[in-house]
N, C-alpha and C positions, 0 to 999 in steps of 0.2 A: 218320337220325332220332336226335334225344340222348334221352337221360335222363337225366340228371345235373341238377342245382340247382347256383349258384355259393353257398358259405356261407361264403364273406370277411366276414363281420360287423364285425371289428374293423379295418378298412380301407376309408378312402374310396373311392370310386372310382379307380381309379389313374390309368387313361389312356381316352381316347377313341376308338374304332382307325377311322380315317381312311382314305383312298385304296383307292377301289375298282379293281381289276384288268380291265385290259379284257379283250373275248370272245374269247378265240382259242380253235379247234378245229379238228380237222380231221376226217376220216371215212375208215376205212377196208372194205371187204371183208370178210368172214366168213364161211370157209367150214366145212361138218361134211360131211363121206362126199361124197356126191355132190350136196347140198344145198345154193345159196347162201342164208343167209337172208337179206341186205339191206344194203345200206352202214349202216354204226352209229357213232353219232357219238362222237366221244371232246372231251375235256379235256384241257389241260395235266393234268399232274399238279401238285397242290397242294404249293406248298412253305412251310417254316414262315414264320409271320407273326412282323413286324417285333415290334410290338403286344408279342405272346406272349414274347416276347424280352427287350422291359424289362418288364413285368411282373415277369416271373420274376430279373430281376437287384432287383428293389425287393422280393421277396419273401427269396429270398436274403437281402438287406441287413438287414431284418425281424429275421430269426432268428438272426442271428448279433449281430445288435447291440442291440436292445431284450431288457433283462435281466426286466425287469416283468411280462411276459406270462404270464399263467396259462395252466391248461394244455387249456381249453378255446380259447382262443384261438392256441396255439401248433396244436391241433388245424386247426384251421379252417384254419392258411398252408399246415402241411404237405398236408389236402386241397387247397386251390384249386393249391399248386404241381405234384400228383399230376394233377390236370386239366389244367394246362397242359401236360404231360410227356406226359398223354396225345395230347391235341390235335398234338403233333410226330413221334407216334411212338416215342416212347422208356418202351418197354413196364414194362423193368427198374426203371428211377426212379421210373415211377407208382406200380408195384406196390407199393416202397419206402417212397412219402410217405406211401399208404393203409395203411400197415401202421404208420408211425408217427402217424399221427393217431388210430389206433385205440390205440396205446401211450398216448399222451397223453389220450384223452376215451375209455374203453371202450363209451360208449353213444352213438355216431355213426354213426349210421345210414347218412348217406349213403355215408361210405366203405368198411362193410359191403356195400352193392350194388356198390361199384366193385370190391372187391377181390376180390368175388364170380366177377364178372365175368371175370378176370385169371384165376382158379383155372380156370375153365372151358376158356379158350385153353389152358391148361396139361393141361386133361385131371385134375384134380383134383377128380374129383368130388362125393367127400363130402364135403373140406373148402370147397365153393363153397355146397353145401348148404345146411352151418349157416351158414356167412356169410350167406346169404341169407335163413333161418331169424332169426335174428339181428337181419339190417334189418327184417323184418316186425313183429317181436314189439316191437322196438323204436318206431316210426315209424308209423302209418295210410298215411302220405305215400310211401311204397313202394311204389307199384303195379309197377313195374316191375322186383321183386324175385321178383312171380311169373310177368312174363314169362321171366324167365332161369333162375328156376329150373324153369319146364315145360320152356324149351331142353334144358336139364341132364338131365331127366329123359327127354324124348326122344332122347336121344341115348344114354343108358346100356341104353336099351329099357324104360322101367316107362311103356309109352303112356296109360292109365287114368288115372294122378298126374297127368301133364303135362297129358294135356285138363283134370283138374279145377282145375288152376293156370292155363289158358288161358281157360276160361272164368270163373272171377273176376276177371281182367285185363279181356279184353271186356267183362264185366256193370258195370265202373266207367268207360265210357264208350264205349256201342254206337254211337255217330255218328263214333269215331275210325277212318278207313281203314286205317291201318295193324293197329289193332287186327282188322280182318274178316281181310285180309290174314293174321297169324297164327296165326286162331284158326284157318282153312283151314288154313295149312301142316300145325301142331299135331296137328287131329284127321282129317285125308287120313290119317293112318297105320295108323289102326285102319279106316276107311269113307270113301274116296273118295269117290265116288257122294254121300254125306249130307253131305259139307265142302263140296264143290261146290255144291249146294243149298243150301243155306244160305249161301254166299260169294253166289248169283245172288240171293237177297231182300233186302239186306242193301240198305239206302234213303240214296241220297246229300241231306242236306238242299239243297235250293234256294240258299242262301248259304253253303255249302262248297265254297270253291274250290279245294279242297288237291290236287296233283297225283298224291297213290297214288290218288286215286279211279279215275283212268286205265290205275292196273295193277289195279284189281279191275276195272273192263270189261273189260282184252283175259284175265283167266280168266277174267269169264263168258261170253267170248264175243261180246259187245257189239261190240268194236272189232278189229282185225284185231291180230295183231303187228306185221308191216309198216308200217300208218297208226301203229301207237303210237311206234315208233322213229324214223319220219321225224318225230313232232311233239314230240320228246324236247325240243329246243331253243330251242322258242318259247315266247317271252316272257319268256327269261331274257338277261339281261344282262350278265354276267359272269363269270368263266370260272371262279370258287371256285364260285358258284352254279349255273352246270352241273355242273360236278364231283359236288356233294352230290345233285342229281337224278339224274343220272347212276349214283351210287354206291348209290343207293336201285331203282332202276329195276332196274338190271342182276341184282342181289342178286336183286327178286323174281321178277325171268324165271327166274332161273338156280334157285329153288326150286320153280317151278311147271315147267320141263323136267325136272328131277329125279324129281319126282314124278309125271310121266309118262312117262317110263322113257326120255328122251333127254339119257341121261349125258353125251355131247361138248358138248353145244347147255348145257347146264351147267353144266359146265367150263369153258367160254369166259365164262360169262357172269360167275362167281364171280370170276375172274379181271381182268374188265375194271371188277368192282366194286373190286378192291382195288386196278388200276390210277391210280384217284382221287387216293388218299393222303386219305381224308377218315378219318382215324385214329380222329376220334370218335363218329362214327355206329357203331350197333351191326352195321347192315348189311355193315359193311365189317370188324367182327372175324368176327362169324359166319360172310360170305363166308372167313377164312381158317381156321376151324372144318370149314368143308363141305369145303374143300378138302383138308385135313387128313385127313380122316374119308372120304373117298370115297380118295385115296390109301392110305391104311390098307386098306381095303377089297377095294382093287385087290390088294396088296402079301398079302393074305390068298388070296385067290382063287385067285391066281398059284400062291400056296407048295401050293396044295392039289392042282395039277394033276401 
């Protein structure tokens, strides 16, 4: 799932991105304790796009050689090239570009939630805060300032803040799945039992065809895990686009075993989320957050025995 806006204003379209990837995949086995759960489909791992490539050599080109640029627009390269940086994986340079477009335009909100973001992987908590603090006050167009910042706050343990950051997110469009999807993860921490109830009324419209609907039936129970992971790959076509399903899927299994207290079955799954390489879905930093953070955990636990 993105979040992010492209806000190249001052630049045409650059390029067109072309040629889709055909479907390869293969399936392997997965096993926990004495438990198999199911052959589960995997993806190539996504490698960078050509696309992304020139772009970013025309962006480059941009900033080094157009002297005229104000510094609202110099803002804007250094974001879109922070996205593209993201989109490859190269954490340090995003982090970079979003911290110089904020040099350059103090009131850029979008690169406020990005950079937010980045603080967070780092475990910088209160400087993610105001960052995010920041996009809101700035922007209405920030919804997604207070999904990360409940992240944030769940994660530090202030559970109250975070649900009341989850449900302002929810309350700006209850027909998004993903949305149900977090507001569950979010508020299971203080009441299980009531997240779950609420994730099972939670009403798919009639012409929503979006595939997390499918991870909010097999938590409510609706659909088996098994049936869900065998039908992981139909109707997709191309192996970036399993990927990104894939990267989404796994992410939310591996949050809802989590939170039902089967740590390995979680592990596995955080893992095959960030096996993807889908660098820009949030899914896939937070799967290296969880994984992070249950490591920690462990590495706590350990020292105390």
């Amino acid at each position: 799932m993105r979040f992010y806006r492209s806000i190249l204003f001052v630049l045409p379209v650059l390029f067109t991105l072309t040629a889709c990837q055909s479907l390869s995949h293969t399936e392997q086995d997965l096993s926990t304790t004495n438990e198999v759960i199911t052959k589960l489909p995997l993806s190539t791992a996504v490698q960078v796009d050509y696309q992304d490539e020139v772009k970013l050599l025309k962006i480059n080109q941009l900033l080094a050689e157009e002297k005229d640029l104000d510094a609202r627009q110099q803002a804007a390269l250094f974001y879109e090239r922070g996205v593209i940086y993201d989109r490859m994986g190269l954490a340090a340079h995003s982090r970079y570009d979003f911290t110089q477009a904020l040099n350059a335009d103090p009131t850029f909100a979008d690169a406020y939630n990005f950079l937010g973001l980045y603080l967070l992987l780092s475990q910088s908590f209160d400087e993610a805060f105001d960052a995010f603090d920041s996009a809101l006050e700035l922007s209405d167009d920030m919804q997604y300032s207070y999904l990360h910042r409940a992240v944030g706050l769940y994660q530090v343990g202030r559970y109250q803040l975070a649900m009341n950051d989850i449900e302002r997110f929810y309350a700006l469009d209850k027909n998004d799945p993903y949305r149900v999807l977090w507001r569950f993860i979010i508020n299971s921490k203080v009441d299980q039992v009531k997240a779950l109830q609420t994730l099972k009324s939670s009403t798919q419209l009639s012409d929503d065809k979006r595939f997390a609907w499918a991870i909010v039936d097999v938590i409510a129970g609706r659909v088996t895990e098994k049936d869900f992971l065998e039908s992981l790959s139909y109707g997709v076509r191309t192996n970036k686009d399993l990927a990104r399903r894939l990267c989404e899927a796994y992410f939310y299994l591996g949050q809802w075993h989590k939170l039902s207290g089967n740590l390995d079955k979680a592990i596995y799954y955080f893992k095959l989320s960030t096996a993807t390489n889908i660098h820009e879905f949030i899914e896939y930093k937070y799967s290296l957050i969880e994984l992070a953070t249950i490591q920690r955990n462990l590495q706590t636990a350990k020292g105390k025995k």
